[in-house]
Structures are given as structure tokens and as C-alpha cells.
N, C-alpha and C positions, 0 to 999 in steps of 0.2 A: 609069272606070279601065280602064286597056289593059293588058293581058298581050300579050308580046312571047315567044314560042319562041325559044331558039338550037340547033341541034345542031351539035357538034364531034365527029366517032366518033362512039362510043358513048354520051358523055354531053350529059345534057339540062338547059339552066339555062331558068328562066323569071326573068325581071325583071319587076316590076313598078312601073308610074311610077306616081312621087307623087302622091297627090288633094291638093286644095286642102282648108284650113282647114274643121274643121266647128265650129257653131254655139258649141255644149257647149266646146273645145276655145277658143275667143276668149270669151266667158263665164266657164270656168273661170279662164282666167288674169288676164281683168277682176277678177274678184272680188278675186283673192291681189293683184293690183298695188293696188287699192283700200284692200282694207285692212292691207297694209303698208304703204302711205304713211298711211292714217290713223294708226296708231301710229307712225310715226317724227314726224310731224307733231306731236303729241299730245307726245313726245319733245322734240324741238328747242323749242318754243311754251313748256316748260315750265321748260327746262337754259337753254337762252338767255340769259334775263334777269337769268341767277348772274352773266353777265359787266360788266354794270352794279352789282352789286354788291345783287341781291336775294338772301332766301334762300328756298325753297319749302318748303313747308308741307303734309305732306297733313291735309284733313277727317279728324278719326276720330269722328264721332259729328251726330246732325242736329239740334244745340241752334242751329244756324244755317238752319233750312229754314226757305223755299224755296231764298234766294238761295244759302245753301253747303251741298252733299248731302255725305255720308262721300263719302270717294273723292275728292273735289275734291280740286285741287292751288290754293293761294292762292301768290301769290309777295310776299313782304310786304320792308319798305325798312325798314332802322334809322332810330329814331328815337330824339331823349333823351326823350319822354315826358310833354314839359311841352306847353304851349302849343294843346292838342289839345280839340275840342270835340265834344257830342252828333252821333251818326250815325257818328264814324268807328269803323273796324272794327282793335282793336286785337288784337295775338299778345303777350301777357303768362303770369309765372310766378306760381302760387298756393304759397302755405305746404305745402299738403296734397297737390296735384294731383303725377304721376309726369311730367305731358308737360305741356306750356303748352296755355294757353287761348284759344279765338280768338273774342271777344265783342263786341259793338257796346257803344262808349260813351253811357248815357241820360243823364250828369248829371256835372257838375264839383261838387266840396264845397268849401267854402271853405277847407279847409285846401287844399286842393291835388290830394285823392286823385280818382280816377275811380269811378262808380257805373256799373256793365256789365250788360248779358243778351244770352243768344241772343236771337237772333230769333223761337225757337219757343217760347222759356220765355217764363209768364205772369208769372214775380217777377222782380227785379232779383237777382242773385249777392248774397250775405248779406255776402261780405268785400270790401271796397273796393279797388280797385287803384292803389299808388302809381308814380308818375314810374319810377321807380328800376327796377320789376317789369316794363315793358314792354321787349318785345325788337324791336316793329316796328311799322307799318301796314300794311293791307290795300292791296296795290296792284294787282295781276294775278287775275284767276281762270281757273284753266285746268281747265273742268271734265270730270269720268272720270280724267285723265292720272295718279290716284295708286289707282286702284280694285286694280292689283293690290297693291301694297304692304298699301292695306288688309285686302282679302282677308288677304295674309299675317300681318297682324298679330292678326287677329278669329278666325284659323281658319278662314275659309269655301272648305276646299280644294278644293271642288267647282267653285267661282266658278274659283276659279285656275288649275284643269286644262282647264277650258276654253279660258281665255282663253290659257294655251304651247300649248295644242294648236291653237287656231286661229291664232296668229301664225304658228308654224311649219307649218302647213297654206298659209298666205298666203306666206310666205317662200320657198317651194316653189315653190308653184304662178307665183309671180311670177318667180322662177327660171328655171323652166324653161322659159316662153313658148307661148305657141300652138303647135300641133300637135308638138311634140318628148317 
């Protein structure tokens, strides 16, 4: 770094020229660009596929682990409900349930109805799922991209405040760019 004296009369300026980039300064703002594109990505990956005409779904619970954790976003395609066989992953309404269900189908009945489970549950679902009841199929998994919503929904506002506080820590820091 160079200090440069002027005097003019009586008064005295010093300037001082700009140092190059430090480390801390291109790292910090690697960081914020990083993970603000990872959540815009996380973002766009998951709103996207609305424009073909899917809708997305968050995970609320791990009756599908390993393959779907809570927090998962699933992006599921209308279906009418017939014609569907063991393994696929349907998003269906219960009699009793507040929010739809998202279960693999184990078994066709001969009347027509589906026989469902999570994947982590050891029984089959006790009430059968007909045609009628299904709102889609499983087509996209885009997984994390709904973790805050479910935060919001479970309470876990510890989770939450982390995660506005680090966007907006990343949103900043990617802002404002190296050395500024």
C-alpha cells in the first residue's frame, strides 16, 4: 500500500491507493454467490415445471423415506387414476386426512381400488384408494426446495431463522462483490 502526501497551504491530505483483493474478501463473496444461486436454483428447478402443467407438492412427513424426506418438493402430473400399477408413486385424497397423501402403489383390487404404503411403513394403508381420490403421479423430486415452508408448517422456527438469515447473508454478500 503507498501513501502519497499533498500539501496545499496549510492543509494536509493523504490519499491512499487501493490494495488488490484479499482472500477473506473473494471467499466471502464466493460463498453468498454460491448459495444464492443454490436457492434460486432450488427455486426455478422446482416453479418450472408448473409451466407444463405439474403441480408441486411439499414432503410433510418420512412415511416415504429414504427416497422422499419431509422438505422434499415432488412435482406430481394429473392423472384420471385408472390404469396405474404397483410401484407408482401416487398424491391422493383420504376421508379422514386434512392434506393429501403421497404413497406408492403395492396392489391393484379387483374392483378397481389401489392398495398403498409409504415406503417406511411396514403395513399397507387400512383404506383403499379409489380412481376418483387420486390428484396425480409422482413425476419430479426436487429435493430440500420445500424445507422452509415445512419448517413453517411444523413450527421448527429455529430451522427457519436460520435459513432468512443465511439467504439474506448470501444475498448481500453476493451483492455487494469482492472488496466493496
Amino acid at each position: 500500500m503507498t501513501t502519497r502526501v499533498e500539501t496545499t497551504g496549510s492543509l494536509r491530505s493523504a490519499t491512499v491507493a487501493p490494495r488488490g483483493l484479499s482472500r477473506v474478501d473473494v471467499a466471502v463473496s464466493a460463498v453468498g454467490v454460491l448459495v444464492y444461486s443454490f436457492v434460486i436454483w432450488l427455486l426455478v428447478f422446482a416453479l418450472l415445471p408448473m409451466l407444463v402443467g405439474f403441480s408441486p407438492t411439499v414432503v410433510s412427513s418420512g412415511s416415504m423415506s429414504p427416497l422422499l424426506r419431509a422438505g422434499d418438493v415432488v412435482l406430481v402430473a394429473d392423472h384420471s387414476g385408472t390404469g396405474l400399477g404397483p410401484g407408482t408413486v401416487i398424491l391422493f385424497e383420504t376421508d379422514g386426512a386434512s392434506s393429501s397423501v403421497l404413497h406408492r402403489i403395492v396392489s391393484v383390487e379387483p374392483d378397481g381400488s389401489y392398495r398403498t404404503r409409504g415406503d417406511a411403513n411396514s403395513a399397507v394403508d387400512s383404506t383403499p384408494v379409489w380412481p376418483a381420490d387420486i390428484k396425480g403421479v409422482a413425476r419430479v423430486l426436487v429435493p430440500y426446495a420445500g424445507l422452509p415452508a415445512h419448517w413453517l408448517r411444523t413450527g421448527a422456527w429455529l430451522q427457519l431463522a436460520a435459513f432468512v438469515t443465511a439467504v439474506t447473508l448470501a444475498a448481500s454478500m453476493a451483492r455487494r462483490g469482492p472488496g466493496t
